[in-house]
N, C-alpha and C positions, 0 to 999 in steps of 0.2 A: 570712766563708767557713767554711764547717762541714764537719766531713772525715765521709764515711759507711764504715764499716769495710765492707771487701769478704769477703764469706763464702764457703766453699769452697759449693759446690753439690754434695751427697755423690747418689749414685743409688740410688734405693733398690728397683730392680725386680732379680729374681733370672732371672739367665738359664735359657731354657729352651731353647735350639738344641740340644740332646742329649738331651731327654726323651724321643723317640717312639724312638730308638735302646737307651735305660735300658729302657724301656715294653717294647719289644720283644726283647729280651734276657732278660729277666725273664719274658715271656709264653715264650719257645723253654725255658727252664731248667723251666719248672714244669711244660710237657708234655713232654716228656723224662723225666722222674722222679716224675712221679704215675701211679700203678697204680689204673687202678678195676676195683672189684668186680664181677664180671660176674654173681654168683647170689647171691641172698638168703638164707642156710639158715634153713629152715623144721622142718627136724628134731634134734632133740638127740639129738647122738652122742660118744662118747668113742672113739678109735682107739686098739686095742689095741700094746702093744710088742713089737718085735723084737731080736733082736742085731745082725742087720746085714740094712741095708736097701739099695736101687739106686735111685737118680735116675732119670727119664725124662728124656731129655736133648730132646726137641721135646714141648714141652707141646699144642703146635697139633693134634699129634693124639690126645688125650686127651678122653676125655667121663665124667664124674663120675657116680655114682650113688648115693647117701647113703642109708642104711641105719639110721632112728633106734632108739633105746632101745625104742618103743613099736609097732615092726612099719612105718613109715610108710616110703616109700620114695619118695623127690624127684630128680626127672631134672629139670636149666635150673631156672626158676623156680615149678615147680607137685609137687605133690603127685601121686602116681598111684598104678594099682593093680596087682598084680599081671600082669594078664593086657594092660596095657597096655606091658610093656616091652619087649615081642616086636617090637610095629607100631614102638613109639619107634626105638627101637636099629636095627633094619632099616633106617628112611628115614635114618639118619642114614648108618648102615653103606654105603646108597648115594650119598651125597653125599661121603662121607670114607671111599675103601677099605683105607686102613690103620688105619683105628682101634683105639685101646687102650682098653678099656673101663676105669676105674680105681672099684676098688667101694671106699666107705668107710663100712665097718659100724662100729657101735657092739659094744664090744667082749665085752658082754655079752647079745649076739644069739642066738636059737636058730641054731645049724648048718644044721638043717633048711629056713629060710626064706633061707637064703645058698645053698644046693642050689637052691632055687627059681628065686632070682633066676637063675642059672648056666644052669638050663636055657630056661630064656627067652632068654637070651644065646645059648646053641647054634641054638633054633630060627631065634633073625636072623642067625645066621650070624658073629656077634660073638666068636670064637675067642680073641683076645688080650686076656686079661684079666689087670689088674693090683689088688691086696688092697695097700691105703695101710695103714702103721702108722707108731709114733712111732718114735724110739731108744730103746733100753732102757739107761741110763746106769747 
């Protein structure tokens, strides 16, 4: 009679009844805390500094208008011209009637083409306008 050693049987599958919960946790954390870009800048600008600057505290009603180095002037995702920021600003001004218009010129812009812009903004009726700059540390 021959003895045959009896072996533990070990299991070697890795539980997964908690995965779709880890999965899902993971999935709510990372949209919770990722910011996407909502504009491409297409124009090279530097923003000039100030001593003391203010927050807009609802960015919701805020509409960008970038003012590059080289006279180029980019509203959302496109490039435009001068006499197009009348029509722009208007349809927006009527979708959004508190809008803050926030201009963000490069800091070494003529004056003269920042007057322009401004009265383009008068004609659509775009009165609240805000000039972005950095800290001046």
């Amino acid at each position: 009679m021959e003895f045959q050693k009896k072996r533990a049987k070990v299991k070697l599958e890795i539980p997964t009844t908690s995965m779709p919960d880890i999965v899902f946790m993971l999935l709510m954390f990372f949209m919770v805390v990722t910011t996407l870009r909502e504009v491409d800048l297409l124009v090279e600008f530097k923003l000039p500094e100030a001593k003391a600057i203010e927050k807009i505290e609802n960015k919701r009603l805020v509409s960008y208008i970038w003012v590059g180095k080289d006279k180029r002037i980019q509203v959302n995702d496109s490039i435009i011209k001068m006499n197009e920021v009348q029509s722009i600003m208007y349809a927006k001004r009527q979708s959004l009637p508190n809008i803050i218009v926030s201009l963000r010129v490069d800091k070494g812009s003529d004056m003269g083409f920042v007057t322009d812009i401004q009265q383009e903004l008068r004609k659509a009726y775009c009165l609240r306008i805000n000039y972005s700059a950095t800290v001046k540390i």
